[in-house]
C-alpha positions in Angstrom: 91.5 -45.1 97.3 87.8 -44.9 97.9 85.6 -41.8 97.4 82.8 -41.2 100.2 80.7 -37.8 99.5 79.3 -36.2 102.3 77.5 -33.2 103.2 77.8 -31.3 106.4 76.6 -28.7 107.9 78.4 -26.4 110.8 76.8 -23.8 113.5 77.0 -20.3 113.9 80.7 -20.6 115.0 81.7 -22.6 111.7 82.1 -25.8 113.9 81.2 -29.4 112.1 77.7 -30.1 113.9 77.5 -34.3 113.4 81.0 -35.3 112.8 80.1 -39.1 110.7 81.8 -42.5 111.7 85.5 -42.2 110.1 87.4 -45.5 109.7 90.0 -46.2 112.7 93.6 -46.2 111.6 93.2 -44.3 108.4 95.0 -41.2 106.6 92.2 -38.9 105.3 92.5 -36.2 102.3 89.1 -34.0 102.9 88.4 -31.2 100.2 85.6 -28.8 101.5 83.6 -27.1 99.1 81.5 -24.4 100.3 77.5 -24.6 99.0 76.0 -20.7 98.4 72.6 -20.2 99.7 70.1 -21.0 97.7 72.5 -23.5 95.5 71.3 -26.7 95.4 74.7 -29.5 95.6 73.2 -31.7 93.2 71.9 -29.4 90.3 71.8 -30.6 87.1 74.7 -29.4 84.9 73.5 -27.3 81.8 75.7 -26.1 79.0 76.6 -22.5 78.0 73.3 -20.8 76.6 76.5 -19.9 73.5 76.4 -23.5 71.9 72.9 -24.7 72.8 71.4 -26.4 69.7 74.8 -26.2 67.6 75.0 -29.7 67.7 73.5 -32.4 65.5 73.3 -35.9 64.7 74.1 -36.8 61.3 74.6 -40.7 61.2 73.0 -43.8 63.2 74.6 -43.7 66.5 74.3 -47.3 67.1 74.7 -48.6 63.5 77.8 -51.0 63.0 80.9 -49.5 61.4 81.8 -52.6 59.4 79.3 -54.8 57.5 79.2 -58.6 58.8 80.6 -60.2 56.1 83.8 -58.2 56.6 84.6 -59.9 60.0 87.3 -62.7 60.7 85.1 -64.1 63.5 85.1 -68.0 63.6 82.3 -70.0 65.4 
C-alpha cells in the first residue's frame, strides 16, 4: 500500500474543483478530512500547555551503555 497526501479544494456546491491523475485499474481507500478556516494543514504540533517543561534530561543521550572493553566483538 502507498500513501499519496493531497489537498483539495471544492466550489460553492461542495464539488472536487481539479480532480488529480488517479492510477488506471486501481482500488482506492480516500479519508477526507475537513481543514477549518483559518487552520493551517501543516501546523506544527505543540504539546498540552499541562506538561510543558516537566521534562528533563538527566543522562548523556548519546553516551554508550556498555564500556568497550565489555564487548565480544572480534576483528
Amino acid at each position: 500500500m502507498q500513501a499519496t497526501k493531497l489537498l483539495l479544494t471544492t466550489d460553492n456546491a461542495g464539488r472536487i474543483q481539479e480532480i488529480p491523475p488517479l492510477p488506471p485499474n486501481a482500488r482506492l481507500e480516500a479519508i477526507f478530512l475537513v481543514i477549518e478556516q483559518g487552520e493551517s494543514p501543516s501546523a506544527k504540533r505543540k504539546p498540552s500547555p499541562r506538561i510543558v517543561g516537566l521534562g528533563a534530561i538527566h543522562d548523556d543521550p548519546i553516551a554508550p551503555v556498555a564500556a568497550a572493553d565489555e564487548w565480544e566483538a572480534k576483528p
